[in-house]
C-alpha positions in Angstrom: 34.9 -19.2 86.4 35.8 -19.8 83.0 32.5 -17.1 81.7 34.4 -14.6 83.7 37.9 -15.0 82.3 36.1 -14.3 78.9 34.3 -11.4 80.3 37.6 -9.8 81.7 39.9 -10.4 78.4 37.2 -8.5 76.3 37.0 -5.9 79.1 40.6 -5.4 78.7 40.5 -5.5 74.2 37.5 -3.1 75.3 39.7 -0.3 77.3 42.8 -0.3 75.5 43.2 2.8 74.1 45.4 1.9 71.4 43.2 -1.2 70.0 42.5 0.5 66.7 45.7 1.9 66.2 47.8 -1.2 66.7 45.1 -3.1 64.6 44.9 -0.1 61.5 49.0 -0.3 61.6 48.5 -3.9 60.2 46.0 -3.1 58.2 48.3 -0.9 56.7 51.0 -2.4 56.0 49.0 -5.0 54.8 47.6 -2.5 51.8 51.0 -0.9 51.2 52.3 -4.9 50.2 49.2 -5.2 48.4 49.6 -1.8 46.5 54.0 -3.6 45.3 52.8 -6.6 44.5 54.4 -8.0 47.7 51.9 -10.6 48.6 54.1 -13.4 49.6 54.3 -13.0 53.4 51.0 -12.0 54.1 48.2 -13.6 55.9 45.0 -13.0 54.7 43.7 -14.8 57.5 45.0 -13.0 60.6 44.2 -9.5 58.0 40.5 -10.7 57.5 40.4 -11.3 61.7 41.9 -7.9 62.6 39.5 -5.8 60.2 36.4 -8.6 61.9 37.6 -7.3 65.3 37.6 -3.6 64.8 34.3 -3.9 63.5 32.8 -5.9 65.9 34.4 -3.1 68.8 32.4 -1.1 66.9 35.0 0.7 64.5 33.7 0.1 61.3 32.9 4.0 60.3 36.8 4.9 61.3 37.7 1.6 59.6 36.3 2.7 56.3 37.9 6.1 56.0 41.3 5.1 57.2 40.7 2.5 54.0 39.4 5.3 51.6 42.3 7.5 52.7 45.1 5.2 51.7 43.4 4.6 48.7 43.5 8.3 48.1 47.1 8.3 49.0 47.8 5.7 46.4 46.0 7.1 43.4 48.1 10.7 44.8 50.9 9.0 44.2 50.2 7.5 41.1 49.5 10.7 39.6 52.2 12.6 40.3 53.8 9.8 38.6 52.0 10.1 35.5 52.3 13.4 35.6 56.6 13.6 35.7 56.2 11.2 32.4 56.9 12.6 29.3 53.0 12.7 27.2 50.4 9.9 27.6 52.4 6.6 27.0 51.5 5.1 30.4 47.7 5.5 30.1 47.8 3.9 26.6 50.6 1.4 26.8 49.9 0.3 30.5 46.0 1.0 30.6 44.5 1.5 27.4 45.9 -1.1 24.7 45.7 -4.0 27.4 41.8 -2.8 28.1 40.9 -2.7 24.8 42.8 -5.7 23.5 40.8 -7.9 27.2 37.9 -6.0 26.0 37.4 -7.1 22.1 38.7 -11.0 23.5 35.3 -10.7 26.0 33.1 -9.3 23.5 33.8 -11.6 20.3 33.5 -14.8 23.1 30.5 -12.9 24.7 28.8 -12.5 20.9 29.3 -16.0 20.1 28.0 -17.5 23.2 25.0 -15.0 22.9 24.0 -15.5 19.7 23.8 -19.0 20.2 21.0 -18.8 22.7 19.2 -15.3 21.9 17.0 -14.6 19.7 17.4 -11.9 17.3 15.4 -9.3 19.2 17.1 -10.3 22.7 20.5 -10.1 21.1 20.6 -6.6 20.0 18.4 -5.7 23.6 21.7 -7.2 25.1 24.2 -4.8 22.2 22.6 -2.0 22.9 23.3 -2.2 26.7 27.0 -3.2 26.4 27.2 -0.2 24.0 25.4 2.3 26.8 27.9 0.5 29.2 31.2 1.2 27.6 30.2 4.6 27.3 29.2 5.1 31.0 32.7 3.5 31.9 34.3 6.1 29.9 32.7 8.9 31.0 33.5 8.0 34.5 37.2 7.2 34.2 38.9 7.0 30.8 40.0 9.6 28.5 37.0 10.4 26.4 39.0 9.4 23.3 38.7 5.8 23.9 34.8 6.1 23.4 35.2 6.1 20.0 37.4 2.8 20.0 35.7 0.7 22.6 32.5 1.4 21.1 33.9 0.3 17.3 35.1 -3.1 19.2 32.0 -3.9 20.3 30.3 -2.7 17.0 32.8 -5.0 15.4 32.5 -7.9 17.3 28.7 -8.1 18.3 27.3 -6.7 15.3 29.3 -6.6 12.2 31.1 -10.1 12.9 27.4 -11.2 13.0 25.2 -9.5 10.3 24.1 -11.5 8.3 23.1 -14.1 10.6 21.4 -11.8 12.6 19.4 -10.1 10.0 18.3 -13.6 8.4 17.8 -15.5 11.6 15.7 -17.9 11.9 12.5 -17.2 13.7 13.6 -13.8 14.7 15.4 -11.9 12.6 14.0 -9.0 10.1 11.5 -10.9 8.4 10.1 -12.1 11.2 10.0 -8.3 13.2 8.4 -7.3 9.6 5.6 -10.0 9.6 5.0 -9.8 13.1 5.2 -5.9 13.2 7.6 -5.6 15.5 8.2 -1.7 15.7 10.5 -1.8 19.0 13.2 -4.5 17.7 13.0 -3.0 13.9 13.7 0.3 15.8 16.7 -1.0 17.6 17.9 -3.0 14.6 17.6 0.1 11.9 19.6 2.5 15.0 22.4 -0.2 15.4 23.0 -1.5 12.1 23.5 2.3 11.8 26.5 1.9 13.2 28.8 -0.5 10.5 29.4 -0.6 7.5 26.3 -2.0 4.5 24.4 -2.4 7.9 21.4 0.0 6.3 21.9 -1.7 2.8 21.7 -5.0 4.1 18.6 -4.5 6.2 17.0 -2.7 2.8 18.4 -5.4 0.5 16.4 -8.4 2.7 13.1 -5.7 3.3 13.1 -5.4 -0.6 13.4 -9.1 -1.2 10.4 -9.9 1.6 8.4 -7.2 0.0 8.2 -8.2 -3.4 8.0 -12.3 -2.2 4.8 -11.8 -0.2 3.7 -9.4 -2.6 4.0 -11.7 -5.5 1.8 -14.4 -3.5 -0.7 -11.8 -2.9 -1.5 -10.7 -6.2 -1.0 -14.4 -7.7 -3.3 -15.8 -4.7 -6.7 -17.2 -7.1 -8.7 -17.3 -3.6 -7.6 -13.3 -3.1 -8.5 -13.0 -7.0 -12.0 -13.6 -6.6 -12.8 -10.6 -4.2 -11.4 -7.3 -6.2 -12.5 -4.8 -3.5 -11.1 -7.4 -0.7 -7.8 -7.8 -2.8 -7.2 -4.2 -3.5 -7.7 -3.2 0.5 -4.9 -6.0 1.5 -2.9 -4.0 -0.6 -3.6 -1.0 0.7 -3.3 -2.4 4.0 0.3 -3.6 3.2 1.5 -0.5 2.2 -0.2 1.3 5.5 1.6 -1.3 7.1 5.1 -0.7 5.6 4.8 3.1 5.4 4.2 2.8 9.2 7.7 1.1 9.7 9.5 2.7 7.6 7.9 6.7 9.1 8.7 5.3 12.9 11.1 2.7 13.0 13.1 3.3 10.2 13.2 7.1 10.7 11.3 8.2 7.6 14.4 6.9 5.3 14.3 7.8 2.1 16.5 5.2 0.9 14.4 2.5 2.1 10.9 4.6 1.0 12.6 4.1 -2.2 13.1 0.5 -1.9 9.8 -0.1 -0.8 8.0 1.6 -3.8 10.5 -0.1 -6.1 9.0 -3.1 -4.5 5.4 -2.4 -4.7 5.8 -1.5 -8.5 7.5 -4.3 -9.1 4.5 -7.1 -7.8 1.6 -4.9 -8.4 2.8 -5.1 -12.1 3.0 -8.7 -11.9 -0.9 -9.3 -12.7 -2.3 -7.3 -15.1 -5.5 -7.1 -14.0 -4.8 -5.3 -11.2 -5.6 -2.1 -13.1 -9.6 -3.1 -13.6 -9.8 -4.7 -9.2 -8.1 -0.6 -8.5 -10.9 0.7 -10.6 -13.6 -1.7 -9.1 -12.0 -0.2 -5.8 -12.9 2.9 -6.2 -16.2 2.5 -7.8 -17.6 0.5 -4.7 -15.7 3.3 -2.4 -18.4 6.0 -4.8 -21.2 4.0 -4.8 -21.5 2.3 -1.2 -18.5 2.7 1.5 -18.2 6.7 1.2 -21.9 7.8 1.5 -22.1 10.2 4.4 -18.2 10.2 5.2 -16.6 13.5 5.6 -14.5 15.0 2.9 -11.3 14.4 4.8 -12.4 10.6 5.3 -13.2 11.0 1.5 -10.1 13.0 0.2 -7.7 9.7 2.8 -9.4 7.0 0.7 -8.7 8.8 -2.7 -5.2 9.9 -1.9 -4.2 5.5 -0.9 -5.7 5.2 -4.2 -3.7 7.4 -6.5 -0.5 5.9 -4.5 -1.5 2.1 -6.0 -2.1 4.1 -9.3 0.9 5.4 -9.4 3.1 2.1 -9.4 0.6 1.0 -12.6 2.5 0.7 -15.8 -0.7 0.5 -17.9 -2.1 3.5 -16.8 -4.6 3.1 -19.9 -5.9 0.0 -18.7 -7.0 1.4 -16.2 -8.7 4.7 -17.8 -10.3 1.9 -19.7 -12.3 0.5 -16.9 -12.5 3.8 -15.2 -14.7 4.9 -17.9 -17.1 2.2 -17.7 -17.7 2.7 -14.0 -18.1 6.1 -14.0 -20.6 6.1 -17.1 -22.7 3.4 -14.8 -22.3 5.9 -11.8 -23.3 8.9 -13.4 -26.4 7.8 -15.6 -27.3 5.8 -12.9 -27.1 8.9 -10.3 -25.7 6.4 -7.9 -22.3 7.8 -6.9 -21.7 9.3 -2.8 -21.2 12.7 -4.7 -20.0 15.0 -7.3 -17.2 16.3 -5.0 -15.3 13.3 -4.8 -15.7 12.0 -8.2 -14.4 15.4 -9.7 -11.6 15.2 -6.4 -10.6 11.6 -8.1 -10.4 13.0 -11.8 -8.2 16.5 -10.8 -6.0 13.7 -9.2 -5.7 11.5 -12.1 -5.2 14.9 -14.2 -2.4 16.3 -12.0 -0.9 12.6 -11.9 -0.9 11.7 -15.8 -1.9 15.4 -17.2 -5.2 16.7 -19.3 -5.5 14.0 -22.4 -5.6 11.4 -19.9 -8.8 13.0 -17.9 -10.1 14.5 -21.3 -13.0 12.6 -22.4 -13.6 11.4 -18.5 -14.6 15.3 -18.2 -16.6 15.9 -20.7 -19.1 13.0 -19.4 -19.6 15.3 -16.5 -20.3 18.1 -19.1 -22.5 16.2 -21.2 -24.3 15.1 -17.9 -25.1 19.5 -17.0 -25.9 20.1 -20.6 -28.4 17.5 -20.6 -30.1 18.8 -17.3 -30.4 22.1 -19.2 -32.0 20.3 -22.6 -34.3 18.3 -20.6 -35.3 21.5 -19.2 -35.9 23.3 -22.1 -37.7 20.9 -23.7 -40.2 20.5 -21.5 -40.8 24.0 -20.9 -41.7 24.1 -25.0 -43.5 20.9 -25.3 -47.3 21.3 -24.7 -48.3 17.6 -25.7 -49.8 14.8 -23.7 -48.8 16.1 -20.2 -51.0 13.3 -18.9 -49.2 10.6 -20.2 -45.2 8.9 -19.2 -42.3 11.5 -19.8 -38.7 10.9 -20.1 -35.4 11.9 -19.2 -32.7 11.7 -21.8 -28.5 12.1 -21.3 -27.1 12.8 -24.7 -23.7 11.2 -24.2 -20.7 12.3 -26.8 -19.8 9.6 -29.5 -16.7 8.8 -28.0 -16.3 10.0 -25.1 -18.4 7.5 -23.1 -17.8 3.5 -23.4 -21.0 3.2 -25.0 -20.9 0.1 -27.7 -23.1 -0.1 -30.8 -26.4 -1.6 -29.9 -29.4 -1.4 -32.7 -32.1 0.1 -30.4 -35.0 -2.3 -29.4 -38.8 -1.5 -30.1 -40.1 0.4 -27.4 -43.9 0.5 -26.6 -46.0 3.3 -28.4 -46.9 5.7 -25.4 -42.9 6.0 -25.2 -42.2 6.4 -28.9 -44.4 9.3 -29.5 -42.3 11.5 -26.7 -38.6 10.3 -27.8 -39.9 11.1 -31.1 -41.1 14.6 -29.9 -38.2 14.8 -28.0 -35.7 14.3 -31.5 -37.7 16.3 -33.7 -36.9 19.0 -30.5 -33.2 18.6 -30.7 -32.2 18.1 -34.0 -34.2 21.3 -34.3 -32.4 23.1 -31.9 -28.9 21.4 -32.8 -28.1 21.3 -37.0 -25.8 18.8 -38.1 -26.2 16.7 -35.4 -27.4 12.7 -35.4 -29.0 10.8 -32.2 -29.3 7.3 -31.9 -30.9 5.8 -29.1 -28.6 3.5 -26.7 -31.9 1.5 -25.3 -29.5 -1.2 -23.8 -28.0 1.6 -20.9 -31.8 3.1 -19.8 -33.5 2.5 -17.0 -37.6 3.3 -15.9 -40.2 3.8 -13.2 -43.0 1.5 -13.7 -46.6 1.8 -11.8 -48.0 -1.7 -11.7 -51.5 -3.5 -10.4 -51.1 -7.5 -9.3 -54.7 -7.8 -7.9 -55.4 -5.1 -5.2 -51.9 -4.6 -4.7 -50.0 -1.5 -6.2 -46.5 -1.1 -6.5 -43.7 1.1 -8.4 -41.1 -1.0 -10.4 -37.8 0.3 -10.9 -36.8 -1.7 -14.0 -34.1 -1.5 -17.2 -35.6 -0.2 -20.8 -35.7 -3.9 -21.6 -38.0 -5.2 -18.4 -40.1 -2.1 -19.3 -39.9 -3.2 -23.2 -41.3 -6.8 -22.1 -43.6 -6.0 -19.0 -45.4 -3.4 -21.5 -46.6 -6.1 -23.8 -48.7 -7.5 -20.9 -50.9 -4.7 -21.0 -52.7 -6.6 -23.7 -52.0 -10.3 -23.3 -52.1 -12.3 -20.2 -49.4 -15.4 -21.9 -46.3 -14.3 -24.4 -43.9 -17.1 -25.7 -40.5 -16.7 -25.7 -40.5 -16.3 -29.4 -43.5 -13.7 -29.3 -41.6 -11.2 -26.7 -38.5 -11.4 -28.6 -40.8 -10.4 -32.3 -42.2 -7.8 -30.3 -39.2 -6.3 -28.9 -36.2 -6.9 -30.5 -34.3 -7.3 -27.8 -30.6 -9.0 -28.5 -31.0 -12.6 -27.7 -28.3 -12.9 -24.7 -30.2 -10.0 -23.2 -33.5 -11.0 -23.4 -32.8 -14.1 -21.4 -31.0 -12.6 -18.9 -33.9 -9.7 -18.8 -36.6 -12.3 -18.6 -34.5 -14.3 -16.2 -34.7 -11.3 -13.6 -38.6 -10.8 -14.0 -39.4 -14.4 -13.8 -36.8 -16.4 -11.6 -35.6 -14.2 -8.6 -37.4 -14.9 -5.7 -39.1 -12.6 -4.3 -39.3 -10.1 -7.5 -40.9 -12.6 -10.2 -43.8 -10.0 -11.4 -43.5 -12.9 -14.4 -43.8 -16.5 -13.7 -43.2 -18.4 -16.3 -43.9 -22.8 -17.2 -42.2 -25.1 -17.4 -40.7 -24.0 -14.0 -37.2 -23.7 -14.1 -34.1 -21.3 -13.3 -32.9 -20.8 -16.7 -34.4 -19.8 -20.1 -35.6 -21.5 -23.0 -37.0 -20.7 -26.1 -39.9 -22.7 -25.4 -41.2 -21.0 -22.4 -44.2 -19.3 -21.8 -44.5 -16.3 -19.7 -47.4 -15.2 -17.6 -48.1 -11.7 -15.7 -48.2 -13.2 -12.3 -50.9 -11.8 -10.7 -50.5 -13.5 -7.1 -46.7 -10.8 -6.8 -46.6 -9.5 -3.4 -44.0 -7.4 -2.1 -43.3 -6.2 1.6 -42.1 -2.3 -0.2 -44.4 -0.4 -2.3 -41.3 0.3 -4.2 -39.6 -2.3 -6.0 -36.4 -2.4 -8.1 -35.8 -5.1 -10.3 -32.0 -5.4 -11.3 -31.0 -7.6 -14.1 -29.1 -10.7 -14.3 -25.5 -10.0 -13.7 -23.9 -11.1 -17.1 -20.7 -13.7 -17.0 -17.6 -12.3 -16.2 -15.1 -11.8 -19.0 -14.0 -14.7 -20.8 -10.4 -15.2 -21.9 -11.7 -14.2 -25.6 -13.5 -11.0 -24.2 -10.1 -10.3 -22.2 -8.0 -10.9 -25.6 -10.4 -8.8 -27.0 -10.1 -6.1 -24.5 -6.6 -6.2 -24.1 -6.0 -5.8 -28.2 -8.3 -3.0 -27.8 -5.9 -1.2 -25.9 -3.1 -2.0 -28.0 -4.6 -0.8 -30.9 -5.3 2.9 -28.8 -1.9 3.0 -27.9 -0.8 3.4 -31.0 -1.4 6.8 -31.9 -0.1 8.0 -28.7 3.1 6.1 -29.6 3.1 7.6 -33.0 2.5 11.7 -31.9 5.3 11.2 -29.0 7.9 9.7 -32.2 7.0 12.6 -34.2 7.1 14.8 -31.0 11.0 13.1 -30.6 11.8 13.6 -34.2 10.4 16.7 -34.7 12.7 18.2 -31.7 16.3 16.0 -32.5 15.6 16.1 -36.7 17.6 13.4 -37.0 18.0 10.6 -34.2 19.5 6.9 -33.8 17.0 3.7 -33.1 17.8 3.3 -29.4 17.8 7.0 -28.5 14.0 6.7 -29.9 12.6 3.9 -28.1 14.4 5.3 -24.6 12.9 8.8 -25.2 9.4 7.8 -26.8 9.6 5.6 -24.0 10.3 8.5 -21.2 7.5 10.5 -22.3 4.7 7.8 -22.1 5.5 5.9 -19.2 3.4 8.2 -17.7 0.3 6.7 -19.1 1.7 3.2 -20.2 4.9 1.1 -20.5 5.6 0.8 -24.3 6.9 -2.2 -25.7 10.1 -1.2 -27.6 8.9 -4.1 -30.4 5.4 -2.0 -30.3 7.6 1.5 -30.8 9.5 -0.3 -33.9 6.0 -0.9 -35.6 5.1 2.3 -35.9 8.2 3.8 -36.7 7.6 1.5 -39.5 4.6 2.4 -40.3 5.5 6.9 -40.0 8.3 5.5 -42.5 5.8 3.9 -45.1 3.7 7.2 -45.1 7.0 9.2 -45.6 7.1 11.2 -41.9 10.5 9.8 -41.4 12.8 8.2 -43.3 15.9 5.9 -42.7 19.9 6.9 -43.5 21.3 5.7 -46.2 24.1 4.9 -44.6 23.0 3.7 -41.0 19.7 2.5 -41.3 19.5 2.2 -37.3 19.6 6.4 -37.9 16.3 7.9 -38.8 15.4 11.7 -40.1 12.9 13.8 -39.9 11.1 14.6 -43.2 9.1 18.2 -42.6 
């Protein structure tokens, strides 16, 4: 009985006709109490039951846009009382002002709270999406002149309240995105630091600092040291690396590509051999890495090059060592190709101008001009066809890093021809002088150990020494050198090669041992075998410089500076005619630094020095005032 009393009440809910309008009516004036404030006699309850009811009969639809149309009724009425207001003072004094004012409260507690458990990376992840926010709320319901000041709070409180510590944070922050190459957060950081004020300078200010820190422990490293190719590529790597970052993330900014090559001067300066390991660079890129790559593959590697060049403040230093690798790569024949070494030389021309690639091209002239000798010569000689022939590269006094070297005693069947050949070119050439540098030559030797034939690729020297076995099976130490007259230091490190490298001792030598004496004996060692029919036979690698030999090297330079000091003062003078102390050291200074960095003490010297032989001469006033004397 009691199921059906149920059943009939709900029947009757069910058929009244005005269920949802007697329902909606206190709905209604439920909202219009809401919409004055006039909450106080309301029950939220028995409001909460009636909407439960009409949606359980099934009225939910009807329900909602009875809702949406007092809403609409509402905002109606709003704005036609915004609208009989004199200009815009309820929008910003009732809207506006509090928003912003609730809004820069949320985002400075917000920032604080955030940046205490983010990391740097997740931080501006979480900026960058309360920025996109703010605008989106705007665009949807505020006058679009409060972008500009909501966004600024939120630039203000998340990022510019916070700078610093975001930027240096621990674990996170730039450095950290730099080392760890973190394109995406450097990206967002660069964009958003955008934003305030210093935020670019900053970010530049800490880069710099990193740069130049890790730089600095690169080229100071003594285990990266001992590799030169190995340290130069980590450089080159670097920069890759930061020219990457700055071309993506950092938007190709000059301002920072400035900073960045500030930096790179600054370390790479920092060790002054870096000039010789760029030089080595590039002579193991000509002898080994580049044979068979493409000329674009070729012209990349070069181009990295020059960039390292570039930062070099002894610029002569590296011509210097430059000139010794290329004169061992072209009389050698060794390099990839012509192409590229002429490519590396019209870039060192167009980056430091012709006296700097001056003598480097005439090596390559000397080189063509000795090809067409050789061929001349033998097209005139008509002696001893039968017997060895030779190739000769008449090198320019000066012009190749060739040092004096009193030729040694070669054997007689190679006498006679260098002989012919002089008599053939100081006939041909008046006025000129040759003198034989037997300490850079190298020749192809046909040798019997038994049954066994093979072709030795040797030095002058091995030839000079291997020769004398022709006619004696044992030769002291003492008798070779007699014989030869080769420097001492050489001929052990000659004889060294021939007798104790394994696998290529065509010279064995008692007692037994790895080094040389003066007591040894040497023997033609008739039981050499070798796998290749031709073998090359390099010598002993001499010790690297010593600290003398570097002093040595180094005053060497110095002491060619000094003329190209002396012709840019006289250059200045000649111009101004009269010109104060300073104003000569910063312009002598301008127009070298192309080549070299001169010391101003090293400037003062030869000003001295033009003064003693009456170029210039002092005021007799001033004496920090010098003239020019025609």
């Amino acid at each position: 009985m009691r199921f059906q009393k149920n059943t009939a009440k709900w029947e009757l809910y069910k058929e009244d006709p005005m269920f949802f309008d007697k329902s909606w009516k206190i709905l209604d004036d439920g909202i219009r109490e809401i919409y004055r404030n006039n909450t106080g006699g309301l029950s939220f309850e028995e409001l909460y039951r009636t909407a439960h009811n009409l949606v359980v009969q099934k009225h939910g639809q009807k329900l909602y846009g009875k809702v949406a149309e007092a809403l609409k009724g509402h905002l109606e009425e709003i704005c036609i009382s915004v609208e009989d207001t004199q200009g815009s003072s309820v929008y910003l004094c009732d809207f506006e002002k509090p928003f912003l004012a609730v809004s820069e409260s949320f985002y400075s507690v917000e920032s604080q709270q955030s940046i205490e458990c983010c990391d740097c990376g997740e931080y501006l992840k979480n900026v960058q999406r309360r920025l996109a926010e703010e605008l989106d709320r705007v665009s949807q319901y505020m006058d679009s002149k409060c972008a500009d000041k909501i966004t600024s709070i939120v630039e203000t409180e998340m990022l510019s309240n916070h700078m610093q510590r975001l930027i240096l944070m621990e674990n996170s922050g730039l450095v950290n995105m730099l080392i760890d190459d973190k394109r995406e957060d450097l990206t967002r950081m660069y964009k958003l630091f955008k934003r305030i004020p210093d935020g670019h300078s900053a970010i530049r200010s800490v880069m710099t600092s990193h740069v130049k820190e890790s730089g600095k422990a690169l080229v100071t490293d003594p285990e990266k040291l001992k590799d030169p190719v190995d340290f130069v590529q980590c450089l080159l790597n670097e920069k890759d690396k930061y020219n990457e970052i700055i071309s993506v993330s950092f938007r190709n900014d000059m301002t920072f590509r400035s900073a960045l090559n500030s930096s790179f001067e600054y370390f790479i300066n920092l060790n002054n051999r870096v000039p010789e390991f760029i030089s080595l660079y590039v002579d193991d890129k000509l002898l080994k890495e580049l044979k068979g790559a493409n000329e674009e593959d070729v012209e990349t590697v070069l181009d990295k090059v020059m960039i390292l060049f570039r930062y070099l403040h002894e610029k002569d230093v590296f011509e210097k060592y430059y000139k010794q690798h290329l004169a061992k790569r072209l009389l050698s024949g060794k390099s990839t190709s012509d192409e590229a070494e002429r490519s590396i030389l019209g870039k060192l021309k167009t980056e430091c101008g012709y006296q700097f690639t001056s003598k480097l091209e005439v090596m390559f002239t000397d080189l063509k001009k000795s090809q067409d000798t050789m061929q001349s010569f033998y097209a005139n000689f008509c002696g001893y066809t039968d017997g060895p022939t030779i190739s000769v590269q008449i090198l320019t006094t000066g012009s190749w890093p060739t040092k004096q070297c009193t030729p040694c005693n070669l054997p007689p069947e190679i006498t006679d021809i260098s002989e012919s050949f002089r008599a053939y070119y100081l006939g041909t050439h008046k006025g000129r002088r040759l003198t034989w540098q037997t300490n850079m030559g190298n020749a192809d030797m046909k040798a019997t150990f038994g049954y066994r034939r093979h072709e030795l690729n040797v030095s002058t020297y091995h030839m000079c020494v291997l020769m004398l076995f022709n006619s004696a099976d044992g030769l002291t130490y003492s008798d070779i050198e007699q014989a030869t007259a080769i420097p001492h230091a050489e001929l052990k490190r000659c004889l060294q090669s021939l007798a104790c490298v394994k696998g290529k001792n065509v010279l064995r030598k008692q007692p037994m041992s790895k080094d040389i004496s003066e007591g040894d004996t040497f023997y033609y060692n008739y039981k050499f075998t070798s796998k290749l029919v031709k073998v090359k036979i390099g010598t002993v690698v001499a010790q690297k410089e010593t600290e003398p030999e570097k002093m040595e090297t180094r005053q060497r330079v110095q002491e060619d500076r000094k003329p190209h000091i002396e012709s840019a003062i006289i250059r200045v003078m000649k111009s101004r005619r009269v010109l104060d102390h300073n104003s000569i050291i910063a312009e002598v200074t301008r127009q070298l630094q192309s080549r070299f960095l001169p010391d101003p003490l090293a400037i003062k010297k030869r000003i001295e020095s033009l003064i003693e032989r009456e170029f210039l001469e002092r005021n007799k006033v001033d004496r920090r005032i010098y003239h020019y004397l025609a």
